[in-house]
OpenMM code with the backbone's topology and positions (N, CA, C; nanometers):
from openmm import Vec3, app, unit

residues = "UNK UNK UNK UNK UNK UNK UNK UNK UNK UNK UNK UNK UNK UNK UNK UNK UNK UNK UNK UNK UNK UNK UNK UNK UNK UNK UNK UNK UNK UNK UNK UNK UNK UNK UNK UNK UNK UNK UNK UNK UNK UNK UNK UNK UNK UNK UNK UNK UNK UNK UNK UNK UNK UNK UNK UNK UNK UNK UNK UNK UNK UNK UNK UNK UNK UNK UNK UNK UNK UNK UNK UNK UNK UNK UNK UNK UNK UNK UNK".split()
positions = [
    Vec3(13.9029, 13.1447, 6.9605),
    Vec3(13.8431, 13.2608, 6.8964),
    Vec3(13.7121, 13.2221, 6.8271),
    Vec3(13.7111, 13.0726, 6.7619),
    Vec3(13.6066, 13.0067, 6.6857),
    Vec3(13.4733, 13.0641, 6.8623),
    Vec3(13.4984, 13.0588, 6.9501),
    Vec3(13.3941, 12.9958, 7.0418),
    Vec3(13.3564, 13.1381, 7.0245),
    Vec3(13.3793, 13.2243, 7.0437),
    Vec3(13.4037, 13.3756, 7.1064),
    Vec3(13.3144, 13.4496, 6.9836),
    Vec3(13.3018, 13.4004, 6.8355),
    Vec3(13.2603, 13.4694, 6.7381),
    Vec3(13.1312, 13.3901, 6.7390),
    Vec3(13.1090, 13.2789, 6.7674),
    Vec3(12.9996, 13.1999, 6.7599),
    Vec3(12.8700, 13.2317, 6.8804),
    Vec3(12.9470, 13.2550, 6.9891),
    Vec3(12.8448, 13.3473, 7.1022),
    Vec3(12.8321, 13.4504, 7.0617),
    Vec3(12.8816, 13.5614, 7.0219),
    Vec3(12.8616, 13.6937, 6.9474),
    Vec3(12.7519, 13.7198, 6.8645),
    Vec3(12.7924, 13.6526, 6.7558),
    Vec3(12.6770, 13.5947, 6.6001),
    Vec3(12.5460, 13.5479, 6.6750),
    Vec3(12.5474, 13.4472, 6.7401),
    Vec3(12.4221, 13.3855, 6.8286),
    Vec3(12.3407, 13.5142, 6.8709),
    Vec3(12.4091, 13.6057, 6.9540),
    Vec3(12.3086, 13.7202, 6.9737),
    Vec3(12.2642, 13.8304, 6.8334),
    Vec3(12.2979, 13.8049, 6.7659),
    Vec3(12.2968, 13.8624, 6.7107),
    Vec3(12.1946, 13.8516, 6.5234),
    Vec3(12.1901, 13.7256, 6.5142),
    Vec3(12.1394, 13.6510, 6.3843),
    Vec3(12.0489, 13.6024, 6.4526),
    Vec3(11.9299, 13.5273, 6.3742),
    Vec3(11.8065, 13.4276, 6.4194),
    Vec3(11.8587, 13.2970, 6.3957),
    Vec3(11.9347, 13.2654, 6.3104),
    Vec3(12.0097, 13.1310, 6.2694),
    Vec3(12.1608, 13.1410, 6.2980),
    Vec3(12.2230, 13.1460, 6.3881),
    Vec3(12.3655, 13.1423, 6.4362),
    Vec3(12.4394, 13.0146, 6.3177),
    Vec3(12.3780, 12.9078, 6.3138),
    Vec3(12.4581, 12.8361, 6.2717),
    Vec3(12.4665, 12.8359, 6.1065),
    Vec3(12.3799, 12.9391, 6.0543),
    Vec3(12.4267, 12.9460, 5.9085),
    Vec3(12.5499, 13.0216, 5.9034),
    Vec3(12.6626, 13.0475, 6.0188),
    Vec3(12.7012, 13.1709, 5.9433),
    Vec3(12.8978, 13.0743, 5.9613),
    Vec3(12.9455, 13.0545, 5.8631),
    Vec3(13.0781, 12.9715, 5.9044),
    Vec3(13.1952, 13.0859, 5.9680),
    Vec3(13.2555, 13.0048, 6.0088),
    Vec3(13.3706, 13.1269, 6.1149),
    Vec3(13.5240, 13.0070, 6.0419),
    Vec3(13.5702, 13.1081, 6.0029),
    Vec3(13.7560, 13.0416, 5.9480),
    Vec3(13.8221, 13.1248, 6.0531),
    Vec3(13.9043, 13.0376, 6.0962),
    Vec3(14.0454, 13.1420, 6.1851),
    Vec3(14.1552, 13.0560, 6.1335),
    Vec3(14.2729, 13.1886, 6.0993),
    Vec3(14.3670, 13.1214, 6.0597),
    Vec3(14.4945, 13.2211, 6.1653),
    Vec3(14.5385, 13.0855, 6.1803),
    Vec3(14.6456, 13.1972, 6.3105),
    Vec3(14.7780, 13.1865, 6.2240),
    Vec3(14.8233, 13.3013, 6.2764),
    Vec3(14.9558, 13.3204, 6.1967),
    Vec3(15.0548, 13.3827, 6.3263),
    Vec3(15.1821, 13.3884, 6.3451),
    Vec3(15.3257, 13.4032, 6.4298),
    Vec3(15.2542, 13.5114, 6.5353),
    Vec3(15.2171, 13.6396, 6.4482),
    Vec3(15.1996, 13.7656, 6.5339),
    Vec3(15.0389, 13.8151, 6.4786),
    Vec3(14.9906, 13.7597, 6.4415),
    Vec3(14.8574, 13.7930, 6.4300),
    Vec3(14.7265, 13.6931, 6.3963),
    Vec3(14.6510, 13.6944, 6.4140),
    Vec3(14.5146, 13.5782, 6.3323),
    Vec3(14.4056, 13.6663, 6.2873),
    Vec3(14.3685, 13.5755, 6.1444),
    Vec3(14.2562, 13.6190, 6.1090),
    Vec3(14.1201, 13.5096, 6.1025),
    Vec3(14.0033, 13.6255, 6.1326),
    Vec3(13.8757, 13.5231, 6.1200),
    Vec3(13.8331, 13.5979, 6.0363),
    Vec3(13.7395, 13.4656, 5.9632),
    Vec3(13.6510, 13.4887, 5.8400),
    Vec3(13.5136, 13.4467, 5.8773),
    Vec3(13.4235, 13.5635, 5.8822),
    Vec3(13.2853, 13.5267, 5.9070),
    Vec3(13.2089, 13.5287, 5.7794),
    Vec3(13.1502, 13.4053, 5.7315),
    Vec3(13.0938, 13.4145, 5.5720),
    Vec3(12.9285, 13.3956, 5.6328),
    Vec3(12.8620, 13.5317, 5.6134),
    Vec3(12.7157, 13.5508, 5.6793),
    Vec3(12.6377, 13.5384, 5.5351),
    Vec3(12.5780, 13.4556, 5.5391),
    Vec3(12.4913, 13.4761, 5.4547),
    Vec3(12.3425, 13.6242, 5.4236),
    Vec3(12.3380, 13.6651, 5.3144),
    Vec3(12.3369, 13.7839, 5.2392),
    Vec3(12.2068, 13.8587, 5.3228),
    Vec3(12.0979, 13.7977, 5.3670),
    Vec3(11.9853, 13.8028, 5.4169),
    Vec3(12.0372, 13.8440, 5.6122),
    Vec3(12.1479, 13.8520, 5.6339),
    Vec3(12.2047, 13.8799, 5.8113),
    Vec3(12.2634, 14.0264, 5.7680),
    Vec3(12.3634, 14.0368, 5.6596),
    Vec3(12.4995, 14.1139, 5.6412),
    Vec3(12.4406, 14.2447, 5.7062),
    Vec3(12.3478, 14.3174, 5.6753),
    Vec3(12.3012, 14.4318, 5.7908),
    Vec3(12.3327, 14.4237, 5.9220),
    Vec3(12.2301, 14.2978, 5.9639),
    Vec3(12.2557, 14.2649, 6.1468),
    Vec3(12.3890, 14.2617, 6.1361),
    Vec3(12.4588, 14.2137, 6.1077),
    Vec3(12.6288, 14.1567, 6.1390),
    Vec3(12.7201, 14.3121, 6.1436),
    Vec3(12.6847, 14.4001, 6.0241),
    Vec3(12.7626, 14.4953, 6.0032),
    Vec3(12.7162, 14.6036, 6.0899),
    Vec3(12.5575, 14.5778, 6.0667),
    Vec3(12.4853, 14.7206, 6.1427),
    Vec3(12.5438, 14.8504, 6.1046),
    Vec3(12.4557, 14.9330, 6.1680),
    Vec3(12.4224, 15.0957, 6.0968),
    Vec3(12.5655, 15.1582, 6.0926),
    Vec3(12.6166, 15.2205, 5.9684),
    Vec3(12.7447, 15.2757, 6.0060),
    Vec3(12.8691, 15.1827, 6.0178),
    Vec3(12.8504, 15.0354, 6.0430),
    Vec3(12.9550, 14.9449, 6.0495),
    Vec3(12.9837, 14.9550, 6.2120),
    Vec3(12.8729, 14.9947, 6.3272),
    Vec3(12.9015, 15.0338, 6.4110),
    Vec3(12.9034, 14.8467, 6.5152),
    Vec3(12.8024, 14.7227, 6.4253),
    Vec3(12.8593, 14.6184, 6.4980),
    Vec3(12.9850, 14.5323, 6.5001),
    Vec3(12.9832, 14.6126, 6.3723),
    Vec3(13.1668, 14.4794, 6.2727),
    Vec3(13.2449, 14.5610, 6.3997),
    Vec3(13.2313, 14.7068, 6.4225),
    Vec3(13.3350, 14.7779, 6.4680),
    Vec3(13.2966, 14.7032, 6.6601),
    Vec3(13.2216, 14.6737, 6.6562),
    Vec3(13.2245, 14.6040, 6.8065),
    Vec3(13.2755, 14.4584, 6.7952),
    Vec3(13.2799, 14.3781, 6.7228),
    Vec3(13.2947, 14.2362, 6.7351),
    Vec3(13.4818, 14.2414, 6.7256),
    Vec3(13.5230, 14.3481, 6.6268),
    Vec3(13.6944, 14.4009, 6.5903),
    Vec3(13.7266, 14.4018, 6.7515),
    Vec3(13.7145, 14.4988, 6.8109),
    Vec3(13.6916, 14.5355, 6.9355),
    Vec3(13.7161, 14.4468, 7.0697),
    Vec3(13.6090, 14.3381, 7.0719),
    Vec3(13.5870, 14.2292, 7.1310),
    Vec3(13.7033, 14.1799, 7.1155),
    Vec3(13.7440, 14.0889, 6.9658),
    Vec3(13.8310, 13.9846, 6.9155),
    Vec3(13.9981, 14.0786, 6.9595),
    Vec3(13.9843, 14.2159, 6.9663),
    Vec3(14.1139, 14.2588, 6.9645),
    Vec3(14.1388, 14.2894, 7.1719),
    Vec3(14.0441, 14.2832, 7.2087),
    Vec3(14.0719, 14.2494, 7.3446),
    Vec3(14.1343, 14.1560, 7.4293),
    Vec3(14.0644, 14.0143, 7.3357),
    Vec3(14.0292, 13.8984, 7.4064),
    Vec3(14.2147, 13.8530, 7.3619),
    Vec3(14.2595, 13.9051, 7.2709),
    Vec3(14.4032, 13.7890, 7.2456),
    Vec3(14.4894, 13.9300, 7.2421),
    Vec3(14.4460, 14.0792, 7.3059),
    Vec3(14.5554, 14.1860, 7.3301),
    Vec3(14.6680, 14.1354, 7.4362),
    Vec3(14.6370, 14.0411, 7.5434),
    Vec3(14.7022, 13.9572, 7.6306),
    Vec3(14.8472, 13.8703, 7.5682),
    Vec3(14.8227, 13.8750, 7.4789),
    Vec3(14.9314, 13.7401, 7.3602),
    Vec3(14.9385, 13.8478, 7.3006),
    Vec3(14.9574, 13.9563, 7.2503),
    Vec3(14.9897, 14.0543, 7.1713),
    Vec3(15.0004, 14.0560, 7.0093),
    Vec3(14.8390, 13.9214, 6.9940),
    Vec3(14.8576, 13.9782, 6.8368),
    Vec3(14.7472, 14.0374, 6.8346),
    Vec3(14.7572, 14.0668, 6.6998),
    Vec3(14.6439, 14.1713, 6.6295),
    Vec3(14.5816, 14.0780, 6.5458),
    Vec3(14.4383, 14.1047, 6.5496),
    Vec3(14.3640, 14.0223, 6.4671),
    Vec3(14.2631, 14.1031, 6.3780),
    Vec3(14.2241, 14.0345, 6.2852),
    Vec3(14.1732, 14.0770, 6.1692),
    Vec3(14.0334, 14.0293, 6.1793),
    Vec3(13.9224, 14.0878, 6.1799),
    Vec3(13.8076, 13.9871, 6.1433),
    Vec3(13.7475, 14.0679, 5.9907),
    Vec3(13.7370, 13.9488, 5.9051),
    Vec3(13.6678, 13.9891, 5.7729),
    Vec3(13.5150, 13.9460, 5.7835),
    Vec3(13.4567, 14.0370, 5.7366),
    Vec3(13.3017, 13.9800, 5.7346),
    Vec3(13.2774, 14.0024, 5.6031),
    Vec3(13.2128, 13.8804, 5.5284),
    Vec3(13.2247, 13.8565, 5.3818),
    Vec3(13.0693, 13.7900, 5.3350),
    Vec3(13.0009, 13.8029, 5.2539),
    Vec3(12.8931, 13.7028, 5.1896),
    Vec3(12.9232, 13.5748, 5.1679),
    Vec3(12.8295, 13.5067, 5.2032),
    Vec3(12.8340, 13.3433, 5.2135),
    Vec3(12.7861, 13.3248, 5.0731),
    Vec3(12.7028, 13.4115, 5.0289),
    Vec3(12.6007, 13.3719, 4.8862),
    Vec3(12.6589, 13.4267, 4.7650),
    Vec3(12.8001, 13.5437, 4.7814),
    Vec3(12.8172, 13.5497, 4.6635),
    Vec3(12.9398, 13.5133, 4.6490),
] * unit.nanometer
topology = app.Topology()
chain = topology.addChain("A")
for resn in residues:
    res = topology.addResidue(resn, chain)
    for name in ("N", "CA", "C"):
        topology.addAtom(name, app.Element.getBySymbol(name[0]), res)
């Protein structure tokens, strides 16, 4: 999932690698933590929350196969 959020972010930020990715898997579900620093959080969330709501999307596709549900939090790196 680490690889999958890191190609995502890449299109998406000018600096991909400022932004850290946590996944924590759990029995029936995993969560990732994207900590974007404060100067992206627009690009990342975009208008309406309409990119968070694509990357949810993505991440809930890619492991709908294994039938968990995943969580992605998108959070400030700076505060």
């Amino acid at each position: 999932m680490e690889e999958l959020m890191r190609l995502i972010t890449s299109y998406i930020v000018d600096e991909p690698e400022t932004i850290d990715i946590e996944c924590n898997e759990e029995p029936n579900c995993q969560e990732v933590t994207l900590k974007v620093p404060e100067i992206y959080m627009g690009k990342v969330i975009g208008k309406n929350g309409r990119i968070a709501k694509a990357i949810r999307l993505i991440a809930n596709v890619k492991t709908n196969k294994n039938s968990k549900k995943v969580y992605v939090n998108i959070v400030s790196k700076d505060g």
